[in-house]
LUMLUMDREN-2810 file (N, C-alpha, C; in Angstrom, 1 decimal):
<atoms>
<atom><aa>X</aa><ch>A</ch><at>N</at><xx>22.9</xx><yy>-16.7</yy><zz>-3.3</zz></atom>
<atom><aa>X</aa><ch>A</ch><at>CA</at><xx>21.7</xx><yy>-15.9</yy><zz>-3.7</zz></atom>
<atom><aa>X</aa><ch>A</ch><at>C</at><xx>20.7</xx><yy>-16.0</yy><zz>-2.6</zz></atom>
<atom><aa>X</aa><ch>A</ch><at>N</at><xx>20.0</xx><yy>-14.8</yy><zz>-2.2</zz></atom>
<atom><aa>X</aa><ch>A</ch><at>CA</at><xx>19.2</xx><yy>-14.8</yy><zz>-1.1</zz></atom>
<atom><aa>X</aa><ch>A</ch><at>C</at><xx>18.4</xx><yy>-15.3</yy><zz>-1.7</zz></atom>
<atom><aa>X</aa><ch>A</ch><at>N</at><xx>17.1</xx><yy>-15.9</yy><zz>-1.0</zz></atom>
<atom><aa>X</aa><ch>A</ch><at>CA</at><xx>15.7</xx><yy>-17.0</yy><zz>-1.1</zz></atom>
<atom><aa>X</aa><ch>A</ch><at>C</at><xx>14.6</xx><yy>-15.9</yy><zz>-0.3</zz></atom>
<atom><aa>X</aa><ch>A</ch><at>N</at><xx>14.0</xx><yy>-16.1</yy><zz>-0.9</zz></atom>
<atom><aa>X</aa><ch>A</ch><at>CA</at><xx>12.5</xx><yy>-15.7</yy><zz>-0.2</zz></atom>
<atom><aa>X</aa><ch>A</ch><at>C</at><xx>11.9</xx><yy>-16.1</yy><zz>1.0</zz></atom>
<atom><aa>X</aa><ch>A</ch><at>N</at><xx>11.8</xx><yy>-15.8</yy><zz>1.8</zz></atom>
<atom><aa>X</aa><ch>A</ch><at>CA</at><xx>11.1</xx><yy>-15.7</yy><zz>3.2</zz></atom>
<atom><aa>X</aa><ch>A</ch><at>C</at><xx>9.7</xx><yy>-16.4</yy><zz>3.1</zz></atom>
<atom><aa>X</aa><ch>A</ch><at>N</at><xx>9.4</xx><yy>-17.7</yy><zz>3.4</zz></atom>
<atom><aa>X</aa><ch>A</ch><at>CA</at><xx>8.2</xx><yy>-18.2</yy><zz>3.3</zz></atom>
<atom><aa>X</aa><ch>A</ch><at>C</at><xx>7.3</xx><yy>-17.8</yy><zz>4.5</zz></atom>
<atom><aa>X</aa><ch>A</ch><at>N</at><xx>5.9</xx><yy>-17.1</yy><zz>3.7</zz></atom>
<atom><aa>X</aa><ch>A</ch><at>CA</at><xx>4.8</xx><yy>-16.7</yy><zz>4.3</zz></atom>
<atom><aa>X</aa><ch>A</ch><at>C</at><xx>3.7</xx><yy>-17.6</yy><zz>5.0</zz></atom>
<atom><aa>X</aa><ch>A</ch><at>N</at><xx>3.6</xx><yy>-16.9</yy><zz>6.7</zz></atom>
<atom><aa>X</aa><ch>A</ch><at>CA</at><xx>2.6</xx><yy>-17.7</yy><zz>7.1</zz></atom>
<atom><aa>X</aa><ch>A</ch><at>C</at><xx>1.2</xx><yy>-17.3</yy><zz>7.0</zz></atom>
<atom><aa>X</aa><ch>A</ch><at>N</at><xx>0.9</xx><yy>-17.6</yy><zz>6.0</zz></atom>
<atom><aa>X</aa><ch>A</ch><at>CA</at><xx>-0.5</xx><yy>-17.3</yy><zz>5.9</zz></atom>
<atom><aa>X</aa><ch>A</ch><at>C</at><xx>-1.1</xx><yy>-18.8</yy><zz>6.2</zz></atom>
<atom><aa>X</aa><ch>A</ch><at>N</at><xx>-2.4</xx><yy>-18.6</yy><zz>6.1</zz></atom>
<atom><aa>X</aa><ch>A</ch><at>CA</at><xx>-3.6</xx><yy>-20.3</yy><zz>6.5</zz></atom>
<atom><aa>X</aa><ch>A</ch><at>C</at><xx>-2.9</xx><yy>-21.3</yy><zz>7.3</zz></atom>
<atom><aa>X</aa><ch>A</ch><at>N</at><xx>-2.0</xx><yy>-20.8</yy><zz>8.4</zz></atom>
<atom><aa>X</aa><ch>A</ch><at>CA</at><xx>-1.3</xx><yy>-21.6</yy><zz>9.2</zz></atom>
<atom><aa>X</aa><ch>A</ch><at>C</at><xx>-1.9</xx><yy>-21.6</yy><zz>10.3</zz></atom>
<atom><aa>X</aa><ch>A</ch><at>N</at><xx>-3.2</xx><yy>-21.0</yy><zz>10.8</zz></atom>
<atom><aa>X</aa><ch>A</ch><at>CA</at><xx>-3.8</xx><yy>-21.0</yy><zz>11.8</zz></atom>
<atom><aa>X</aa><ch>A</ch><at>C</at><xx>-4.6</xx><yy>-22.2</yy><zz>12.3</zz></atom>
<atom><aa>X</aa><ch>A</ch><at>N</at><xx>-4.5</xx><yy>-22.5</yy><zz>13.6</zz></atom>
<atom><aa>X</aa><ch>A</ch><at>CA</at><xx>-5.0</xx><yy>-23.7</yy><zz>14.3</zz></atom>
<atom><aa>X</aa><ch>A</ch><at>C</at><xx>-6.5</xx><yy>-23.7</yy><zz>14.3</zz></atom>
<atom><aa>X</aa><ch>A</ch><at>N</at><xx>-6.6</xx><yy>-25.0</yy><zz>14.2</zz></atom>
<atom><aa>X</aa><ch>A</ch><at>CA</at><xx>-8.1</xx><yy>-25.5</yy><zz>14.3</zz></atom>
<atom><aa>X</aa><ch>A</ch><at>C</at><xx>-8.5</xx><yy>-25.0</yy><zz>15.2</zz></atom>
<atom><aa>X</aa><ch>A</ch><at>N</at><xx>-10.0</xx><yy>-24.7</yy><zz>15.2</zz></atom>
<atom><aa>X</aa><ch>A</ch><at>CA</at><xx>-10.9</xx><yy>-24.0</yy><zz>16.5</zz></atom>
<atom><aa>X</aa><ch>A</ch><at>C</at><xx>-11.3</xx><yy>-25.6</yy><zz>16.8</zz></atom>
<atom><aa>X</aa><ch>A</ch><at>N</at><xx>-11.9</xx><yy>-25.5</yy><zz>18.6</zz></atom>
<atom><aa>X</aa><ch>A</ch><at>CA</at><xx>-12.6</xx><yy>-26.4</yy><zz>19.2</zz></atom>
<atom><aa>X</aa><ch>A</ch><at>C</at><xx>-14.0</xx><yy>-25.9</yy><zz>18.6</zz></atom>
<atom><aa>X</aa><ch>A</ch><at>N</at><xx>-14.6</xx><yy>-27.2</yy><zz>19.0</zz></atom>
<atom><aa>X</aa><ch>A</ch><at>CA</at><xx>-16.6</xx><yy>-26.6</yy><zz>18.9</zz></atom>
<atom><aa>X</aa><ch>A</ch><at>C</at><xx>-16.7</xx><yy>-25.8</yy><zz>19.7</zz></atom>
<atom><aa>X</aa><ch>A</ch><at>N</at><xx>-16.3</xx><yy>-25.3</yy><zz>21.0</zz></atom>
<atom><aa>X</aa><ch>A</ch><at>CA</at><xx>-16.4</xx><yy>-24.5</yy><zz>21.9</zz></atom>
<atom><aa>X</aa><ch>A</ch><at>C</at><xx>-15.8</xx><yy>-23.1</yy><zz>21.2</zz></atom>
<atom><aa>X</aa><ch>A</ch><at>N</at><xx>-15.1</xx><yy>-22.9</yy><zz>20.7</zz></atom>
<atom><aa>X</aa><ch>A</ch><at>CA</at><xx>-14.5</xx><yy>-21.8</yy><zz>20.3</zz></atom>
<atom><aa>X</aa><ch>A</ch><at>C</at><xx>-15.3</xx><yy>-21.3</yy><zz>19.0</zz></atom>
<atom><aa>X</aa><ch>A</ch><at>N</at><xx>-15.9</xx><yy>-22.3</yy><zz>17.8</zz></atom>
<atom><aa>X</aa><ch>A</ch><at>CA</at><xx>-16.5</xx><yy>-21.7</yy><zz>17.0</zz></atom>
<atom><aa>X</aa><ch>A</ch><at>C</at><xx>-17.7</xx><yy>-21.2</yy><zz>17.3</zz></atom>
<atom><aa>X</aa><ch>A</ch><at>N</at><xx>-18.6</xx><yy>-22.2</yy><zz>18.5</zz></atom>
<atom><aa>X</aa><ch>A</ch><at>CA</at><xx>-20.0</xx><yy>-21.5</yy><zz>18.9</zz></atom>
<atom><aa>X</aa><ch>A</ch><at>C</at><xx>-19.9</xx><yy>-20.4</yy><zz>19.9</zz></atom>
<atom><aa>X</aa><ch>A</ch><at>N</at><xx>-18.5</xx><yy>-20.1</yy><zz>20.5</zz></atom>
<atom><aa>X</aa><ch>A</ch><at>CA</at><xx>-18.1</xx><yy>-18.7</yy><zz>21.1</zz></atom>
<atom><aa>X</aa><ch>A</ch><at>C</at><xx>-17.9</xx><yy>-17.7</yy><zz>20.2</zz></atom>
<atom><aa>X</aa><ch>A</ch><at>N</at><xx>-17.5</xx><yy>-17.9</yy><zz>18.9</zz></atom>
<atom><aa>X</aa><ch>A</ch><at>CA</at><xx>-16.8</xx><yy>-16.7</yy><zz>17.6</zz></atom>
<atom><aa>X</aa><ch>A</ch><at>C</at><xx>-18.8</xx><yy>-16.4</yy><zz>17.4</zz></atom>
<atom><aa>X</aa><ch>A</ch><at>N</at><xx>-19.1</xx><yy>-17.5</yy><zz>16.5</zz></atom>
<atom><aa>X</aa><ch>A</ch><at>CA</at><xx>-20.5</xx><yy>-17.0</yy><zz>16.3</zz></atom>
<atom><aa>X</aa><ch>A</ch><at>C</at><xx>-21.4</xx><yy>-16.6</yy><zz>17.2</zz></atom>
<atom><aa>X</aa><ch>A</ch><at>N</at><xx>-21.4</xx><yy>-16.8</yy><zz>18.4</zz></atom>
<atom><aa>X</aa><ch>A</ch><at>CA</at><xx>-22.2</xx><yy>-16.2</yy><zz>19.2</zz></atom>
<atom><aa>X</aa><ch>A</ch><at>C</at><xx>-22.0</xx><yy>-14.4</yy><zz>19.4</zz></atom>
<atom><aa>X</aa><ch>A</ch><at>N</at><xx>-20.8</xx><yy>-14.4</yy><zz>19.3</zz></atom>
<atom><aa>X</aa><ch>A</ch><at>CA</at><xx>-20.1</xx><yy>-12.8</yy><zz>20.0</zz></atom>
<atom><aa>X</aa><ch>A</ch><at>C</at><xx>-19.9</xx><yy>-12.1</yy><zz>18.8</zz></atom>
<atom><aa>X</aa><ch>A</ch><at>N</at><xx>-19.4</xx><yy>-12.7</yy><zz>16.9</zz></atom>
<atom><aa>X</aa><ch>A</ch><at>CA</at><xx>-19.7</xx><yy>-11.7</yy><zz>15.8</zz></atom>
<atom><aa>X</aa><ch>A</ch><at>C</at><xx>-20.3</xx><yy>-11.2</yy><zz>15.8</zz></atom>
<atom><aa>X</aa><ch>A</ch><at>N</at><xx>-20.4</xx><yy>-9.6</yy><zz>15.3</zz></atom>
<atom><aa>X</aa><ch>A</ch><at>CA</at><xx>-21.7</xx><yy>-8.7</yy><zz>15.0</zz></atom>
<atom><aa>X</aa><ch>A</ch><at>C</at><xx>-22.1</xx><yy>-9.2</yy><zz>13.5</zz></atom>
<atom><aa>X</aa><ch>A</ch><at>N</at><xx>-21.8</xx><yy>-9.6</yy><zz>12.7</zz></atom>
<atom><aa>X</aa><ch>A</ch><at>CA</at><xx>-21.9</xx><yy>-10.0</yy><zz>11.5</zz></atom>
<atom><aa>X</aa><ch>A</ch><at>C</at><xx>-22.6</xx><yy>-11.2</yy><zz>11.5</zz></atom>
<atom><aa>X</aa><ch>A</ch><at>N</at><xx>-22.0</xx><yy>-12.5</yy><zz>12.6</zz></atom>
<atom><aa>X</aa><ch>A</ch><at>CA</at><xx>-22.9</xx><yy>-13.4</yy><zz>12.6</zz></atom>
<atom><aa>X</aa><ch>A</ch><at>C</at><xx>-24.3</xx><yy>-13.4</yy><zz>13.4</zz></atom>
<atom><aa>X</aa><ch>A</ch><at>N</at><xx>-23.8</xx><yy>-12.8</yy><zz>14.6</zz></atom>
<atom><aa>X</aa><ch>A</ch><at>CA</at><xx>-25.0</xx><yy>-12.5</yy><zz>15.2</zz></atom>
<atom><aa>X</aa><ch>A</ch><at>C</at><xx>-26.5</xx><yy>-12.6</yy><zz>14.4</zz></atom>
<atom><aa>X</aa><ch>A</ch><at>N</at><xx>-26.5</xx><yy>-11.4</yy><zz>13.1</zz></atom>
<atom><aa>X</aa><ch>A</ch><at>CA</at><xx>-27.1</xx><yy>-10.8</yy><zz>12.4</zz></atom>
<atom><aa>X</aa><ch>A</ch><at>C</at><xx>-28.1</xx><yy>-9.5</yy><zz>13.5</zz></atom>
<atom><aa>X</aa><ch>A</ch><at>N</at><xx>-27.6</xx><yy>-9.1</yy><zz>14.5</zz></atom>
<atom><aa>X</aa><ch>A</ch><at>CA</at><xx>-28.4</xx><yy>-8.4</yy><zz>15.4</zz></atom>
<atom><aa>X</aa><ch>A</ch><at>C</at><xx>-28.2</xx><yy>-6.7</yy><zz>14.9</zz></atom>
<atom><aa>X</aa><ch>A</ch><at>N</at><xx>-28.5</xx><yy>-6.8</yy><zz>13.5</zz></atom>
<atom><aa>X</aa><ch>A</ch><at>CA</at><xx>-28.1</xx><yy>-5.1</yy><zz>12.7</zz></atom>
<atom><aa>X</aa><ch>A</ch><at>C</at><xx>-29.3</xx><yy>-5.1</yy><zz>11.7</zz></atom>
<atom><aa>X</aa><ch>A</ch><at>N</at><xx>-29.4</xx><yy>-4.3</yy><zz>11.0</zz></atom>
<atom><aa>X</aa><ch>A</ch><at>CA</at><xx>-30.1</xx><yy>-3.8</yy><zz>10.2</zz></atom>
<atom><aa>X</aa><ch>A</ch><at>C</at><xx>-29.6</xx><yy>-3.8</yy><zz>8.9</zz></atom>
<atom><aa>X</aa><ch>A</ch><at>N</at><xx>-29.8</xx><yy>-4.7</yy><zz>8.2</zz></atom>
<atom><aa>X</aa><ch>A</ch><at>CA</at><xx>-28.3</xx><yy>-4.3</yy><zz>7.0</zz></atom>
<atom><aa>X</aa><ch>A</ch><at>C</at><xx>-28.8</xx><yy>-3.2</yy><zz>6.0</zz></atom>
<atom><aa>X</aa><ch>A</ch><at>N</at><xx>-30.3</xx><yy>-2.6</yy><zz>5.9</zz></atom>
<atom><aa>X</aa><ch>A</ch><at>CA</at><xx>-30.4</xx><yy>-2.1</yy><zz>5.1</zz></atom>
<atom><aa>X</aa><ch>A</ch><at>C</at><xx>-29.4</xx><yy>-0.4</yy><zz>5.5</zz></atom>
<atom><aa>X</aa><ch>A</ch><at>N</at><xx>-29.7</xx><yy>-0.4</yy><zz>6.9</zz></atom>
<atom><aa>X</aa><ch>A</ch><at>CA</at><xx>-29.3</xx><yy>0.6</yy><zz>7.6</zz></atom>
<atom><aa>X</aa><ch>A</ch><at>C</at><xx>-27.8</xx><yy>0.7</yy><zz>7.1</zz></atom>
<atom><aa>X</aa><ch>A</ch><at>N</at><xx>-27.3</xx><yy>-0.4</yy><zz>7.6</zz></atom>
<atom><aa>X</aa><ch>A</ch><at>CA</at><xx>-25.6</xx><yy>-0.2</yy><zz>7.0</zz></atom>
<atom><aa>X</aa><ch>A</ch><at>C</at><xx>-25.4</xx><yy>-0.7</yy><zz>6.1</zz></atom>
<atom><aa>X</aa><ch>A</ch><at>N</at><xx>-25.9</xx><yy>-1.1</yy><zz>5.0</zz></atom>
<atom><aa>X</aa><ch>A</ch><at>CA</at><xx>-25.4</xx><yy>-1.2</yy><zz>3.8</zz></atom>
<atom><aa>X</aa><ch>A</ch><at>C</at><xx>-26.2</xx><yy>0.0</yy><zz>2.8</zz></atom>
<atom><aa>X</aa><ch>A</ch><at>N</at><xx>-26.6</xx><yy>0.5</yy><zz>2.9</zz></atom>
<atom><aa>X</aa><ch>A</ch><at>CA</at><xx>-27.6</xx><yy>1.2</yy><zz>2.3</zz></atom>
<atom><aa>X</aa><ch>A</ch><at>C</at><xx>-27.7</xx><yy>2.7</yy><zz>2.7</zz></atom>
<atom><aa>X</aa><ch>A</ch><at>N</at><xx>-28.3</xx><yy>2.7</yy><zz>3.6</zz></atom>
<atom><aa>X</aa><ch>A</ch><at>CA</at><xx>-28.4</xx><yy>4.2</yy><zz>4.4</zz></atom>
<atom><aa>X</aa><ch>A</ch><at>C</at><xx>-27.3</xx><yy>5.2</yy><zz>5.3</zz></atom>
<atom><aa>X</aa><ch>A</ch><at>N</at><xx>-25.9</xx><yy>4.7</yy><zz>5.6</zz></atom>
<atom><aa>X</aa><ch>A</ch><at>CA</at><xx>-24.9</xx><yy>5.3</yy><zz>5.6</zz></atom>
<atom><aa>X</aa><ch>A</ch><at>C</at><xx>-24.4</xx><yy>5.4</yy><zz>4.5</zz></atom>
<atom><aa>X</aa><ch>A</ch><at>N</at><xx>-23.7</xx><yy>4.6</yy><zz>3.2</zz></atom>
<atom><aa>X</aa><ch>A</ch><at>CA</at><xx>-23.0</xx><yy>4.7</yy><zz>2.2</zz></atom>
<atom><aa>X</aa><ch>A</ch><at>C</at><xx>-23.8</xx><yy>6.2</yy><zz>1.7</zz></atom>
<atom><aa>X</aa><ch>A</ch><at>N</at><xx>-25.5</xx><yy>6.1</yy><zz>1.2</zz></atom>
<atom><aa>X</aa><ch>A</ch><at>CA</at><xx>-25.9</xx><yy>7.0</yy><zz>0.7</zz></atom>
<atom><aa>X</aa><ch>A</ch><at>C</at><xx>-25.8</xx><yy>8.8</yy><zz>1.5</zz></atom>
<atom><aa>X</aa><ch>A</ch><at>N</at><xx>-25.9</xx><yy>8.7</yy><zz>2.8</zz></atom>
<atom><aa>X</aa><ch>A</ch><at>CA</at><xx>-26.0</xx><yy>9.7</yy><zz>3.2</zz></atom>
<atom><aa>X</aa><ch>A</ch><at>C</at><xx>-24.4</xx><yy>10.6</yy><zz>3.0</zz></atom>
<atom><aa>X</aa><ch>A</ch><at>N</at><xx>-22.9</xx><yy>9.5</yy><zz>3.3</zz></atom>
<atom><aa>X</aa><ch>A</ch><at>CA</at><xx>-22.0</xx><yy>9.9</yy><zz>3.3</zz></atom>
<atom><aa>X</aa><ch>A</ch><at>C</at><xx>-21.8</xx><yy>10.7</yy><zz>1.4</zz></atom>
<atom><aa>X</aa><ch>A</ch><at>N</at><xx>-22.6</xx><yy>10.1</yy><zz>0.9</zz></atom>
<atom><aa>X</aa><ch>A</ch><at>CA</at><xx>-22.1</xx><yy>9.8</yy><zz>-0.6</zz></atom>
<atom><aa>X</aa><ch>A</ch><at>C</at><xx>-23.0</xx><yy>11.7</yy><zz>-0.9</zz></atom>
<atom><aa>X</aa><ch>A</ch><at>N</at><xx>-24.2</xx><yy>11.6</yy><zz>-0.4</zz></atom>
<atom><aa>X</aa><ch>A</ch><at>CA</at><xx>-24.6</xx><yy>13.0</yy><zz>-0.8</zz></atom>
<atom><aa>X</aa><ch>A</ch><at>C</at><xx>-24.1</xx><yy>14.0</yy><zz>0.2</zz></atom>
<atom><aa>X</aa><ch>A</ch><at>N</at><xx>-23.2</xx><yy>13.9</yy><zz>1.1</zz></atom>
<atom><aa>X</aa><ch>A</ch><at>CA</at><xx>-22.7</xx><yy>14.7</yy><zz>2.0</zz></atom>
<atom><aa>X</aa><ch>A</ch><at>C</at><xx>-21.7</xx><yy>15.4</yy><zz>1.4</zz></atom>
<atom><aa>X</aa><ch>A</ch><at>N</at><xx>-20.9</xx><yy>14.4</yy><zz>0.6</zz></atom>
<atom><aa>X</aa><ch>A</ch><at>CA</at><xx>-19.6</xx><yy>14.7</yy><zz>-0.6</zz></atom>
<atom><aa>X</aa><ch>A</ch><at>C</at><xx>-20.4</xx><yy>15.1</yy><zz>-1.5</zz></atom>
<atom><aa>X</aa><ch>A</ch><at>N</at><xx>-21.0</xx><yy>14.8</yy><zz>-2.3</zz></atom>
<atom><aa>X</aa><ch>A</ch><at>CA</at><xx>-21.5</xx><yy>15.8</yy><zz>-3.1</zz></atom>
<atom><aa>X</aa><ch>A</ch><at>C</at><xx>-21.4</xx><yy>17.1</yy><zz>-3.0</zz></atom>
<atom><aa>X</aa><ch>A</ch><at>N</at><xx>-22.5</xx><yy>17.3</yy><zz>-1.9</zz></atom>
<atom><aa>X</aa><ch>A</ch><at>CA</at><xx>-22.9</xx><yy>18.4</yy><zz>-1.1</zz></atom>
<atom><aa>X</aa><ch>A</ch><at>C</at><xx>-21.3</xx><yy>19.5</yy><zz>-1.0</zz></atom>
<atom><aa>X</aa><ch>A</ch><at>N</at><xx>-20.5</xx><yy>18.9</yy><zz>-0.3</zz></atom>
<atom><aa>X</aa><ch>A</ch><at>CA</at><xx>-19.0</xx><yy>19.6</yy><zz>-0.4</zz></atom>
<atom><aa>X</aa><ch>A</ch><at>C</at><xx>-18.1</xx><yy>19.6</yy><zz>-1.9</zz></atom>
<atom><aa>X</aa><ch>A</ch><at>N</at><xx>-18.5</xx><yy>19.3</yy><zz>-2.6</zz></atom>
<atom><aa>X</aa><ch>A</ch><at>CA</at><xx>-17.8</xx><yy>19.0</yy><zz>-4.0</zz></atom>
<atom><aa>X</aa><ch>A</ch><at>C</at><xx>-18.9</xx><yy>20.5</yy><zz>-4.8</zz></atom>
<atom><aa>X</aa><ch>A</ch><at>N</at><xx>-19.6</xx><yy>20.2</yy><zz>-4.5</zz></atom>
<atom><aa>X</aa><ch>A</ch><at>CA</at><xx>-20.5</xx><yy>21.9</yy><zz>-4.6</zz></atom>
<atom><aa>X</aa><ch>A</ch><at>C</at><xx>-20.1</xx><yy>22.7</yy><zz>-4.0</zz></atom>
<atom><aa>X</aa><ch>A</ch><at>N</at><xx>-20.2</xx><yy>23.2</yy><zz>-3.2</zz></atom>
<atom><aa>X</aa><ch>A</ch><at>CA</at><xx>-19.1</xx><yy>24.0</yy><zz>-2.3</zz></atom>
<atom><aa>X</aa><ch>A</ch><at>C</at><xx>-17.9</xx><yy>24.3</yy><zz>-2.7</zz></atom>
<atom><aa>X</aa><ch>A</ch><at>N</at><xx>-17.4</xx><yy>23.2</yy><zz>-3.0</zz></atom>
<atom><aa>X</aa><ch>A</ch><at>CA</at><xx>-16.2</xx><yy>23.6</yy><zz>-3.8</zz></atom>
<atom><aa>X</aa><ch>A</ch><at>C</at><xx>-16.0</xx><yy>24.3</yy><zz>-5.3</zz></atom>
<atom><aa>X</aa><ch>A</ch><at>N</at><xx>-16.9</xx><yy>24.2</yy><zz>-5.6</zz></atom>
<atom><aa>X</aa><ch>A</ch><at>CA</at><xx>-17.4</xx><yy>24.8</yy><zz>-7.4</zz></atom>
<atom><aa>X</aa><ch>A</ch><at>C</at><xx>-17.5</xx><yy>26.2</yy><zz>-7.0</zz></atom>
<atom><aa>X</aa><ch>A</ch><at>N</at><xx>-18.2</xx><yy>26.2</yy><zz>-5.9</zz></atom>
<atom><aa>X</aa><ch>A</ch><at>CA</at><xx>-18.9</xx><yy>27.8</yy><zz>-5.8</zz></atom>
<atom><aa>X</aa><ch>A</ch><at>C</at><xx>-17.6</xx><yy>28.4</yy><zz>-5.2</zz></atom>
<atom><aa>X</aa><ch>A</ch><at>N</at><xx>-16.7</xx><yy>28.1</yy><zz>-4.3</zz></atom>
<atom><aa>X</aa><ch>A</ch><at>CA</at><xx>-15.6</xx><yy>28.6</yy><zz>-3.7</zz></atom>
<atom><aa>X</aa><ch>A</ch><at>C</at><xx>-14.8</xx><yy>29.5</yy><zz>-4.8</zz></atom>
<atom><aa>X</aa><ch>A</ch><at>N</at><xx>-14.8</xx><yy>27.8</yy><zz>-6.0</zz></atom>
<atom><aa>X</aa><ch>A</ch><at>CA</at><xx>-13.5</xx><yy>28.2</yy><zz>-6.7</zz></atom>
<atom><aa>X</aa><ch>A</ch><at>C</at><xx>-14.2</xx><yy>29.1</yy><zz>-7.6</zz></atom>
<atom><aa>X</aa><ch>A</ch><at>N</at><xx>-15.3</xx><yy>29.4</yy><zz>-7.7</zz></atom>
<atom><aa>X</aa><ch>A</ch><at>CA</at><xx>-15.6</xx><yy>29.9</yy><zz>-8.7</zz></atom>
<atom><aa>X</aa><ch>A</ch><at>C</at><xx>-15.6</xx><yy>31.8</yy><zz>-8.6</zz></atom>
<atom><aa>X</aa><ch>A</ch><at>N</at><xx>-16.0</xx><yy>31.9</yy><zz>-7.1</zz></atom>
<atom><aa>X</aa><ch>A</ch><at>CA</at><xx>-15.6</xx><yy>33.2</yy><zz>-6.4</zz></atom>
<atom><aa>X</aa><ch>A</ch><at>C</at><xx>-14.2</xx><yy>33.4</yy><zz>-6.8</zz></atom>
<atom><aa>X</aa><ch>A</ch><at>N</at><xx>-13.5</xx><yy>32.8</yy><zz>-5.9</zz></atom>
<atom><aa>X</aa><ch>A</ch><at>CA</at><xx>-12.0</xx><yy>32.9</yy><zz>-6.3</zz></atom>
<atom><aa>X</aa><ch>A</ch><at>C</at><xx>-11.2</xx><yy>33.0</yy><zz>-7.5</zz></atom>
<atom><aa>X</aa><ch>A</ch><at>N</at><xx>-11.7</xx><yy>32.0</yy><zz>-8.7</zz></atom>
<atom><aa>X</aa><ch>A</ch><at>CA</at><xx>-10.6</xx><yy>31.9</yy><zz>-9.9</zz></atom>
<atom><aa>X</aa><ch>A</ch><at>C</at><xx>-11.8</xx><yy>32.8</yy><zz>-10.6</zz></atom>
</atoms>
């Protein structure tokens, strides 16, 4: 009977102190050199009324049409 193929996940090597103050230095995330209101907040919304915007568009299309 075939067996399952064990998965490497969390097999990854330890970082040096050198490598973890190199990751946090170069993250954009750690950095924190962003705006979060900007991207968490002010793109979701704009995309979100943009769809809208086309989801109306689509009302009126189909409404011509059907």
């Amino acid at each position: 009977m075939p067996t399952q193929l064990e998965l490497l996940l969390n097999k990854s090597p330890d970082s040096t102190p050198e490598e973890y103050e190199e990751w946090r230095a170069n993250d954009y995330f750690s950095k924190g050199d962003f705006d979060p209101l900007f991207l968490f907040v002010v793109i979701p919304t704009v995309i979100q009324v943009a769809m809208f915007g086309l989801m109306l568009g689509v009302f009126v299309i189909n409404s011509y049409l059907f």
